[in-house]
N, C-alpha and C positions, 0 to 999 in steps of 0.2 A: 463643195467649194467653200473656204474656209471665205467668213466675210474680213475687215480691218476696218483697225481705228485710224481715223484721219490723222490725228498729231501722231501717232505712233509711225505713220508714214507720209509724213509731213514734208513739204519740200525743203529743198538744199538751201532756198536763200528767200528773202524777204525784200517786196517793193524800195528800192534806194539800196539794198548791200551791193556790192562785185562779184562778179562769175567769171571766171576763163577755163573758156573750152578746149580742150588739146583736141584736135578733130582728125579725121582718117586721114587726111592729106601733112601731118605731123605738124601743123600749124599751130601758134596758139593763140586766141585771140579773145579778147577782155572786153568786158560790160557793166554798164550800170543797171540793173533789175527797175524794170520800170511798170511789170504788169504780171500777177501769178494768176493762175486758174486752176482747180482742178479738174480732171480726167477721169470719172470714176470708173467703175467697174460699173459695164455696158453692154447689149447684146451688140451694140457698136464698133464695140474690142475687144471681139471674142472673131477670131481667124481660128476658119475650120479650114484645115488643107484634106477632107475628104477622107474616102475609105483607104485602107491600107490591110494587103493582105501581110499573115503571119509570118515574120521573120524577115519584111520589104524594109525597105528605106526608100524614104523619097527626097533629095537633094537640091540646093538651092532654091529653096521656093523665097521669093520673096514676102515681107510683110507691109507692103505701103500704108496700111492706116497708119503706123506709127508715123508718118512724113509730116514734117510740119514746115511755115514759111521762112524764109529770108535767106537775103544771098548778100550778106552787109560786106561793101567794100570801103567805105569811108566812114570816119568820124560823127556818129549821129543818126546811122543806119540802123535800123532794126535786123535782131536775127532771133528763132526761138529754139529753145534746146526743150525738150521731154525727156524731164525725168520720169522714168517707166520703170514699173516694176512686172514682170512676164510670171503667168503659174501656169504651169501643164494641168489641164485637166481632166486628159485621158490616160489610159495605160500604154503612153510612150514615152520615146526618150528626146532628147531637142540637144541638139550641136546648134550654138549661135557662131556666124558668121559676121562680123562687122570690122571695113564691109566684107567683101567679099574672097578676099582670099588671108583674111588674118582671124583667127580661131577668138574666141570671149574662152574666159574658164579654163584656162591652160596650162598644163604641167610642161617639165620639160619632153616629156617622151608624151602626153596625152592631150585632147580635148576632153574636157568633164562635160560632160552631158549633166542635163537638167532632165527631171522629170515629177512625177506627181509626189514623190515622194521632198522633193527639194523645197518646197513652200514658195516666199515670191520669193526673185531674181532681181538684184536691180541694173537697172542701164540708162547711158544718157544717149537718146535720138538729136542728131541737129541738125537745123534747117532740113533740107527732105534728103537728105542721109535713107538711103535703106539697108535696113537686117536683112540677112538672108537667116532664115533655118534649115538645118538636116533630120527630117523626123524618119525615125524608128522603131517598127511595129515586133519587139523582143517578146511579143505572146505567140502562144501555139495558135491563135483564131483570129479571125478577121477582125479587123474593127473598120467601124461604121463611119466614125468620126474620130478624126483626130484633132483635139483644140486649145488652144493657147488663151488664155485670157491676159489683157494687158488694163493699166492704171498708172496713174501716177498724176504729175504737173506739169503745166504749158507754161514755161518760165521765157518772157520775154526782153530782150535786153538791146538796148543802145549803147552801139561799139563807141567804143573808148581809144584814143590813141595812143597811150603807153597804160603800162600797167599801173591800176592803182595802188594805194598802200596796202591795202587790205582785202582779200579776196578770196572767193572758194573756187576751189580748182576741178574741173569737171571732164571725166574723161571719156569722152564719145567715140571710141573704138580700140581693136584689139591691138596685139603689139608682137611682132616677129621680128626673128633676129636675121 
């Protein structure tokens, strides 16, 4: 497992910039940064979805670590987005789901799968938002474990009532036509 450099995967915004989240429900909603944290690479965020025989796939599994707080409906509300970055660390392949019925990594005829080979993935979780994954076992032999490591920042933001001037725009799910 390759290690990283924290500015090299630094987060998206800084205590006082803006953020607006497009979210699974096609909303968009804007914030002022008021607290960053990092998430490092932890046996904490490391999701084994178990043995898998040769040639299985195991579908919809969820990953709830990545969930985090807030449900901001007004002005002054907190809500928090994770920015995550996902590596495979076994010999499979991973369909993300977010959420659940709209593909991450998608061509017009494919999903692209991720796998060991792919390095990290990035993605933005919000509030408890969950990934699903589709993991598949494309070796002739069993595996024991199949595991995903996850990282990234805990960016937390106080909703804003119209958009500000200036902003980074953050996109927490997939998109179908």
């Amino acid at each position: 497992m390759a290690m990283y450099n924290q500015l090299e995967y630094g987060p998206v915004a800084k205590i006082g910039e803006s953020i607006s989240v497009i979210t699974a429900q096609g909303t968009e909603k804007f914030y002022e940064v008021v607290f960053v944290e990092p998430l490092p690479k932890s046996i904490d965020l490391i999701e084994d979805f178990g043995s898998l025989a040769s040639g299985a796939s195991d579908n919809a599994n969820k990953v709830s670590i990545l969930e985090l707080e807030g449900s901001a409906k007004i002005e002054t509300d907190l809500s928090e987005v994770f920015q995550v970055w996902m590596e495979v660390m076994d010999d499979i392949t991973v369909s993300v789901l977010e959420p659940a019925a709209q593909a991450r990594f998608k061509t017009r005829n494919d999903s692209i799968r991720v796998d060991y080979n792919s390095g990290p993935v990035e993605l933005y979780v919000f509030e408890d938002d969950t990934i699903l994954v589709n993991i598949t076992n494309t070796t002739q032999y069993l595996l024991n474990q199949t595991r995903i490591i996850f990282w990234g920042w805990r960016i937390v933001g106080r909703q804003l009532s119209k958009a500000p001037e200036k902003y980074t725009r953050l996109v927490a799910t997939g998109f179908s036509r």
